[in-house]
N, C-alpha and C positions, 0 to 999 in steps of 0.2 A: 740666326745666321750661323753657318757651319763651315766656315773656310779656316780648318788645322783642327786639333784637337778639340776636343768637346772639352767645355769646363762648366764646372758647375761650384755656384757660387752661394752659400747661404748666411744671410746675416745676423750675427749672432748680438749685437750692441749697438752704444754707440747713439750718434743724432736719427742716420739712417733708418734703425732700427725700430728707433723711438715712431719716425714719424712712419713707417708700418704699421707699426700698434695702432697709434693715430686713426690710420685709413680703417683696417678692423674696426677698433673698437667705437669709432665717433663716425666717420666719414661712410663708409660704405652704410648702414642702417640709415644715417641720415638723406643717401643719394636716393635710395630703395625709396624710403617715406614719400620724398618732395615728386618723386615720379611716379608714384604711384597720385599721389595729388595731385599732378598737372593733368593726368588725363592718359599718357603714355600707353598704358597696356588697353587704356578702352579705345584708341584710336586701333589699335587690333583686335580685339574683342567684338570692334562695329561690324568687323567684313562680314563676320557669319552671323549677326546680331543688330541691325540698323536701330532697334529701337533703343539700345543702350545710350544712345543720342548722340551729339555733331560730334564730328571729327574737332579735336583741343586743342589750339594752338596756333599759330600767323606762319608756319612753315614747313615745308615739306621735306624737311630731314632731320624729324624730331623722332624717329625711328634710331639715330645713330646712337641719340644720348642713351636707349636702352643697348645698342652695340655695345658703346665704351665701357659701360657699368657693368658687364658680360664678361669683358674683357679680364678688367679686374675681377671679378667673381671668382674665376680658373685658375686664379692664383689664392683664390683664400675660402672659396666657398662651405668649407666643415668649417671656420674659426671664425667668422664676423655671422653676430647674431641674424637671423632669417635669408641670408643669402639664399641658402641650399633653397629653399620654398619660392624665393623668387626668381632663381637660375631657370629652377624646370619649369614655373607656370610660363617665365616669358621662352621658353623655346617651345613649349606645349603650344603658344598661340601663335607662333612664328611656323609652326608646321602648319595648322588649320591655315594659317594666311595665305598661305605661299601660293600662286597661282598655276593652273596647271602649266604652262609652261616654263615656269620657276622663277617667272616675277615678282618682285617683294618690296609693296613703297604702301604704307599704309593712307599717305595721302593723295598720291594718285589712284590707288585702288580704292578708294574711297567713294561709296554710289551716288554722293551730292557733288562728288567735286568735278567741275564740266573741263578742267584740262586732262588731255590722254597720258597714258603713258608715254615715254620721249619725245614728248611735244613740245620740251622746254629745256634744252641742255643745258641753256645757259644758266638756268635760276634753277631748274628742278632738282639738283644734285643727286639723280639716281646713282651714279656711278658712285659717288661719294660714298652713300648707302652703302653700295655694296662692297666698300673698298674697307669698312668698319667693322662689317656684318664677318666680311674675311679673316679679320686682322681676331675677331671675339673667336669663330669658330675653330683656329690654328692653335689661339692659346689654350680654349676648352681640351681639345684633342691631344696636344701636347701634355698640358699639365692634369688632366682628367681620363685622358682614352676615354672620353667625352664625343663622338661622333656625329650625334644628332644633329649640331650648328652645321658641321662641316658637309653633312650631307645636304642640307638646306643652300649655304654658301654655294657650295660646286653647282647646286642645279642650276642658281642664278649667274652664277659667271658663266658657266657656259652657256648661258640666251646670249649673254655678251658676246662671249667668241664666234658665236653665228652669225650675230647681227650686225657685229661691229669688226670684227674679225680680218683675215687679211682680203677674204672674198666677201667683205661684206660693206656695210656703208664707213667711208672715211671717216668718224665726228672725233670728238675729244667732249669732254664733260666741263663743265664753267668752272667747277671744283677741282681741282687733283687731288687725291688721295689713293685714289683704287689703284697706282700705278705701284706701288710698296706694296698692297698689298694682295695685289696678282702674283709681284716677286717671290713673297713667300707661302703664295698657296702652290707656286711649282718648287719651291724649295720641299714643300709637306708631302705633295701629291708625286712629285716628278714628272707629271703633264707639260710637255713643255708648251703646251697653245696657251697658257697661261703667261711664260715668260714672253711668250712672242707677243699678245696682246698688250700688255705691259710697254713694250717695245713702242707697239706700235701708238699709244697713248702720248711716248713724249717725243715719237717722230712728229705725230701730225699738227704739234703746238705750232702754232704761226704761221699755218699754210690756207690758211682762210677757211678753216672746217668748224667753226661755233660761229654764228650771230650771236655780236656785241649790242646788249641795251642796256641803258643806262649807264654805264660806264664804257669809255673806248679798250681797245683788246690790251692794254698793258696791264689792267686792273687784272686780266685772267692771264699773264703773263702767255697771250695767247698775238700779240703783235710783228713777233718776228719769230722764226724757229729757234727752239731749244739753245742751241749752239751758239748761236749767235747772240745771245741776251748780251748786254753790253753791262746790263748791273743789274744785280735782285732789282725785284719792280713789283709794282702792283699790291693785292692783297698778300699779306705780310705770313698770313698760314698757307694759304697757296702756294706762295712761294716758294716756300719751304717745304711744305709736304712734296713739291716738285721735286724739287733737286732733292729730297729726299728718296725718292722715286727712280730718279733717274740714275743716282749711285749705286741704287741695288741692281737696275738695268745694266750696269758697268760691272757691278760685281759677279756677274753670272755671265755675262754677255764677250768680258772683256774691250770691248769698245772704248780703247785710248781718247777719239776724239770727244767722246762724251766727260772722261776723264779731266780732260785738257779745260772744256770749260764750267766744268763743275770745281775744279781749282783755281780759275779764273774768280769766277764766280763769289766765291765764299773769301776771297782774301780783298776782294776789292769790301766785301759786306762787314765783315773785322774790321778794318781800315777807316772806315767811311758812315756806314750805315749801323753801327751794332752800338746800342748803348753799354755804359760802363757797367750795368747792372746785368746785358748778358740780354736783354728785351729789341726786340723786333718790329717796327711800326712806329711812326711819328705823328699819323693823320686822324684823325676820329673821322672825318667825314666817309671816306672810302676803306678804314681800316687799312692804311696800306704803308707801305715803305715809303719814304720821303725821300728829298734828293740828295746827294753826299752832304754830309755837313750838317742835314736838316735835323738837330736831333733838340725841340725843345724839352725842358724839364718839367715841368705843371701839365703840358699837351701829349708828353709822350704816351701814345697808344699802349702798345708792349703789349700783346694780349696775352692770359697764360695760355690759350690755345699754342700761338705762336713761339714761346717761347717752349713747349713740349715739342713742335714743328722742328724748331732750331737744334733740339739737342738728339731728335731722330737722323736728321742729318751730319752732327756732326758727330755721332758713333758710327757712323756710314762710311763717314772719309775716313774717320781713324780706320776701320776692318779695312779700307781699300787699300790705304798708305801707309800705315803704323805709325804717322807723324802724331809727335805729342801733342801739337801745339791743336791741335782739333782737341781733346779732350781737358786742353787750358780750357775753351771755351764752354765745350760742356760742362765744365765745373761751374764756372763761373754762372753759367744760363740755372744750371739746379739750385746752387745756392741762392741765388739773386733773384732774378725772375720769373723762375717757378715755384720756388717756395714761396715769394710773396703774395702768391693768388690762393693762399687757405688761411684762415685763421688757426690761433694758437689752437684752440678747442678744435677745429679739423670741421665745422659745420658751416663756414660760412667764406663767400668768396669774393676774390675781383676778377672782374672781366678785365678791365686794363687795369697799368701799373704804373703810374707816373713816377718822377721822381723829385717831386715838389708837390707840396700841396699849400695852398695859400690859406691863411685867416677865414675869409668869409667864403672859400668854396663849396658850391652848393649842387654842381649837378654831380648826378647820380654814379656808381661804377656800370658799366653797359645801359649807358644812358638809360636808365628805367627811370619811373615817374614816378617819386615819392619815394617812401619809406628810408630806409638807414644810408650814413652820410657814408659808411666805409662799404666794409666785408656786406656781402647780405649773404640771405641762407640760398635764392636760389633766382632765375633772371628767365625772361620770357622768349629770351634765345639764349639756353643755357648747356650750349658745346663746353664751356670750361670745367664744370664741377666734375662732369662725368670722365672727362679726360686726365683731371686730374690722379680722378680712383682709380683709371687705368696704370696712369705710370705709375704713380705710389706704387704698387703692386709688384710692379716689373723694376724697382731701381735695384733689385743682383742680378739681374741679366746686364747689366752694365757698369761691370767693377773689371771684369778681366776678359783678355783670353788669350788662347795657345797657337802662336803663328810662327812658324821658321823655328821649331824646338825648342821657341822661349816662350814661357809663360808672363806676359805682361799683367800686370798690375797698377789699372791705369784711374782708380778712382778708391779712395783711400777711407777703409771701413773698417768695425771690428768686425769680422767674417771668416767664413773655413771657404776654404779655395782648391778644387779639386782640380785638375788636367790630366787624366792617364791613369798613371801609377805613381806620382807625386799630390802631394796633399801639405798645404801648409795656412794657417792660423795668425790673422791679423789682429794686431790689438793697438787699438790707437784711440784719444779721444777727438781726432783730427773730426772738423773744422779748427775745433778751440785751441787746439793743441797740436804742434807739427811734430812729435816725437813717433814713430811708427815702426813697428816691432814685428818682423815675422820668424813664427817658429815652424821649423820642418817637422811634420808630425808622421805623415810616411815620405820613404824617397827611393828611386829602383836602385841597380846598381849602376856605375858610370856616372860621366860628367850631366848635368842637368842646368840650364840656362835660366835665372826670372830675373824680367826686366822691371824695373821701376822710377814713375814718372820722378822727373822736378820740374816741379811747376814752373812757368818763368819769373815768377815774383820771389823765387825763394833761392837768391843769390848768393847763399853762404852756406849748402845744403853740407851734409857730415854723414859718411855711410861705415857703419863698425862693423865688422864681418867676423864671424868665427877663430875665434884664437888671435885677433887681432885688432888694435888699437881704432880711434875712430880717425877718421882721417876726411877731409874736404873732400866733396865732390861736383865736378859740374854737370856732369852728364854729356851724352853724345845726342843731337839734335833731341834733347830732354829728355833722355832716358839714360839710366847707367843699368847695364849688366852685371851682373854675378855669373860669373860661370865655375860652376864646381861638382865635385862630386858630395851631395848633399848624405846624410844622414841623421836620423831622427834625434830631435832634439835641437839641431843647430841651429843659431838667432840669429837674424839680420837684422841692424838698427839703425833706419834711417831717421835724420832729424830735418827739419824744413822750419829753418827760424821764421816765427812771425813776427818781426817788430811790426807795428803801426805805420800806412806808410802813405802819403800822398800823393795824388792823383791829379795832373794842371789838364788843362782842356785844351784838344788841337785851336790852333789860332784861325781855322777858317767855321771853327762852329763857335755861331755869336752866340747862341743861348746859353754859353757858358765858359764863354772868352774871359779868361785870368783869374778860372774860379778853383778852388780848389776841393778834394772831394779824398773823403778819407778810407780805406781799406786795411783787413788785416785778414794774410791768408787769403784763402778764396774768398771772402765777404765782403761784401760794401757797405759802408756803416754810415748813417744818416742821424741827422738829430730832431726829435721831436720837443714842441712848443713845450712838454709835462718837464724835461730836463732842461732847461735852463729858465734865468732870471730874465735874461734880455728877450727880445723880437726875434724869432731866427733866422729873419731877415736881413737883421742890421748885423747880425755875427760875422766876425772878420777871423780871418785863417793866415797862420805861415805854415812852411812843410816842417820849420824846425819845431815848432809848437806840437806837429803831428810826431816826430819823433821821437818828443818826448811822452807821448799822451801813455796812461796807463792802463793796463789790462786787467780788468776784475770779475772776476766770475760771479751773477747775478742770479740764481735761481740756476736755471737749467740752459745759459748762455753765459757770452762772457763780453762786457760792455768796455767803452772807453771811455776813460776820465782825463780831461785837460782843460785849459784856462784859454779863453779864447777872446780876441777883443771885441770891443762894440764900437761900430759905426757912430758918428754924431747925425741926429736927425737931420736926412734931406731938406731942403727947400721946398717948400709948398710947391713953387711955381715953375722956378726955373733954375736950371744945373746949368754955374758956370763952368768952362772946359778950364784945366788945368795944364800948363805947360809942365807938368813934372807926371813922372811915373803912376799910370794908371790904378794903381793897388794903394788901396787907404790906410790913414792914421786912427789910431785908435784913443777911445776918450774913456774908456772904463774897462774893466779885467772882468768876466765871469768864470766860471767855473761851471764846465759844460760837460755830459754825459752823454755819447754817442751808442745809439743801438743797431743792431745787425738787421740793416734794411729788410729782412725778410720777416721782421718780428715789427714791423713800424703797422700804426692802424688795431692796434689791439686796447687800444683804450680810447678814452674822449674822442672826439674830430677836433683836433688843432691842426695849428699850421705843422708843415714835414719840408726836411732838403735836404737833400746828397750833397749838391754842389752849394759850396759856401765862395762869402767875397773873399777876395784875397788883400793882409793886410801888409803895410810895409814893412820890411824888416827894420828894428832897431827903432820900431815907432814906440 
């Protein structure tokens, strides 16, 4: 996205940086291996090749997971071992594939499989394809002058723009995705039949253009038109890659009304629908959004598909608006939510993300059949791992940018941060640490503006400025300005206290009515069955207990230490009701150690909880 200044942002440290290496060094080889073992490049390999045998796989958009793994590649492909070998063989067979009229679905093109080409919008996810296939070849081109993808990509979007186009059949695809990223193949190309189609993607939602099977049209948030949705709905990545979609449509388009409920939209889903880990979905059945309130803890969905959905959308709204409070969420969605779907090692994942896990729970993460009780190494619809490698790759295209001759600073890295002719150098160990340093390394001459976030949770924020003392700051709808005339050398030091802080639960979501749930910073910290003595069932919480809890750096994290009560065992049979205040006494003290929910599931299968009972004060 290019709306002000170009910035360019490289990370130099830090958590962020760490978990780059990560993807390099563990993660990317590992995605390459498991896809090269599903069958992946032979299901393109068959087209010109039948005997190399069937088509691998129960789905027709296992073409994307080599997209997304592309994606990332263009970001690292000289530095994570065999990339570069596997970047060219899989665009080497993406060109042989491709149809002469620049069709590209290795399982509809496939000579045993008896459905056609767009014979199936609802389930077929062509468009989705191609909407991944775009998104791989804009970043090869961009970060490689790589063009091969994107000459591939264009031939197939524009079968699209012919066939589906303003003169051509009305549909919309079961999947959204390709509507983001049509935006930014006219953003690359300056074609604009690209942004018109785009366009025309989230006009024609809910004007009866897909046949609904199996699910009625809210699952494809395709029930009523765009504008009018009344609440996120449906499936929970859909959803999100929509209004994901539809932002960039706004952002290029300018279309206020589109704006209007795409901030409708997203505040009623903060509000209502968005767990406290930043996750997206309550439902295993339909993967989808629940209804306000619906947000159990053991059941919540949360996919990390979804939650990468969430936070492409909410750098959307920030480019559109500059509002901070989109990139609270983003934060909170990276640290939380999407970090919880890779293991510590970087090889192994969750499809969903609960935020409980009981004693004897026994089904699978993406309902798979058998093998590992947590993370596994790879799933037989395995959209998460590859999307994962993608963003990993791309989190410094999402730390700043330069709009209205301020340079924002809206996600908190050690990193070097260009805009122009200004260039200035983060050094922080922020998660763990809220103390945040910038040094001016070049600056032009005259006044120069950089803006920088406070989080809303960091209520006692301190900004020391050049030649002078530190002083409180609150910020202006969560930002404070600096304006000056910079020169090289000069330090800005912001501080964002982390105390330890507690979390109660709105009182219309019963799954977690009088619980309380502990954070520090952007993190949500949970306790696992390995750190405490008691059940982590029967553990009893107060917020003043959370206040006091202590912060100690563990390895290469920073954990909480505090005393917490225990519950006396339930009744077998039957809970009498109590006429006195709903929150329990406590019959014994442990001493309990809280980790940074995205680090929970890296050892044994025990019981896990965010949300603990609440116990009385002064019990």
């Amino acid at each position: 996205m290019s709306h002000g200044t170009e910035v360019k942002v490289e990370l130099t440290g830090g958590l962020l940086h760490a978990w780059q290496r990560r993807n390099r060094e563990a993660t990317i080889p590992h995605a390459i291996a498991e896809l090269r073992k599903a069958g992946n490049l032979e299901n393109l390999r068959r087209l010109a090749d039948p005997s190399v045998g069937p088509y691998r796989g129960r789905y027709p958009f296992l073409d994307t997971d080599l997209y997304k793994t592309l994606e990332g590649l263009a970001y690292e492909v000289d530095r994570a071992a065999g990339a570069r070998e596997f970047f060219d063989e899989v665009v080497g067979l993406l060109e042989q594939a491709q149809a002469e009229d620049g069709y590209l679905n290795s399982y509809f093109q496939d000579p045993d499989q008896p459905k056609q080409p767009w014979s199936d919008l609802g389930w077929g996810h062509e468009l989705y394809n191609l909407g991944h296939l775009i998104q791989a070849a804009v970043a090869a081109q961009r970060q490689l002058g790589d063009d091969r993808l994107l000459t591939i990509a264009r031939r197939f979007a524009d079968l699209v723009v012919r066939k589906y186009g303003e003169h051509g059949e009305e549909v919309v695809d079961g999947h959204p995705e390709v509507e983001m990223a049509l935006v930014e193949l006219y953003r690359e190309t300056g074609d604009e039949d690209y942004l018109t189609q785009a366009r025309l993607f989230v006009d024609r939602r809910g004007q009866g253009k897909l046949e609904h099977t199996i699910f009625p049209g809210e699952y494809f948030q395709d029930h009523v038109p765009f504008r009018e949705l009344p609440s996120v709905t449906g499936h929970a990545v859909r959803m999100a890659y929509l209004a994901a979609g539809a932002t960039d449509v706004y952002l290029e388009t300018g279309d206020e009304t589109l704006l209007t409920a795409l901030e409708r939209l997203w505040e009623d889903m903060v509000a209502t629908k968005l767990y406290l880990t930043g996750g997206l979905g309550s439902r295993h059945s339909d993967e989808a959004i629940g209804d306000r309130y619906e947000l159990p803890s053991e059941r919540a969905y949360a996919e990390t598909c979804a939650a990468i959905a969430t936070m492409q959308w909410a750098w959307r709204m920030f480019v559109a608006t500059g509002k901070a409070s989109y990139l609270d969420v983003y934060e909170t969605v990276l640290y939380n939510a999407y970090a919880v779907g890779l293991s510590a090692d970087g090889t192994a994942f969750f499809y969903d993300n609960p935020l409980q896990r009981r004693p004897d729970h026994e089904q699978r993460s993406g309902a798979e059949d058998g093998g590992e009780l947590l993370r596994r190494a790879w799933f037989g619809c395995p959209c998460c791992p590859p999307n994962i490698v993608r963003w990993m790759s791309e989190l410094q295209d999402h730390v700043a940018v330069a709009r209205d001759s301020i340079l924002y600073v809206g996600v908190y890295a050690d990193a070097r941060i260009t805009a122009g002719d200004l260039t200035v150098s983060v050094s922080t160990s922020y998660p763990w640490d809220g103390e945040i340093t910038l040094t001016v390394e070049d600056a032009p001459a005259g006044e120069r503006a950089i803006g920088l976030r406070i989080p809303a949770w960091a209520t006692e924020a301190t900004l020391a400025l050049p030649g002078a003392d530190e002083a409180p700051v609150s910020g202006d709808d969560g930002w404070v300005t600096v304006r000056r005339t910079f020169v090289p050398g000069d330090v800005v030091r912001l501080t964002l206290p982390m105390a330890p802080r507690a979390h109660g639960s709105h009182p219309h979501l019963d799954a977690t009515r009088d619980a309380i749930a502990v954070a520090r910073g952007p993190l949500v910290y949970c306790v696992e069955q390995q750190d405490t003595t008691a059940p982590v069932d029967d553990l009893l919480l107060t917020a003043r207990a959370v206040g006091t809890a202590t912060a100690r750096q563990q390895d290469d994290h920073v954990v909480l230490e505090l005393t917490a009560g225990v519950a006396p065992e339930p009744a077998k049979e039957l809970y009498p009701v109590s006429t006195e205040a709903s929150n329990e006494s406590a019959v014994a003290r442990v001493p309990v150690t809280f980790v940074p929910y995205f680090r929970w599931g890296n050892r044994q299968a025990l019981a896990m909880r965010v949300w603990l009972r609440t116990e009385r004060e002064g019990s």
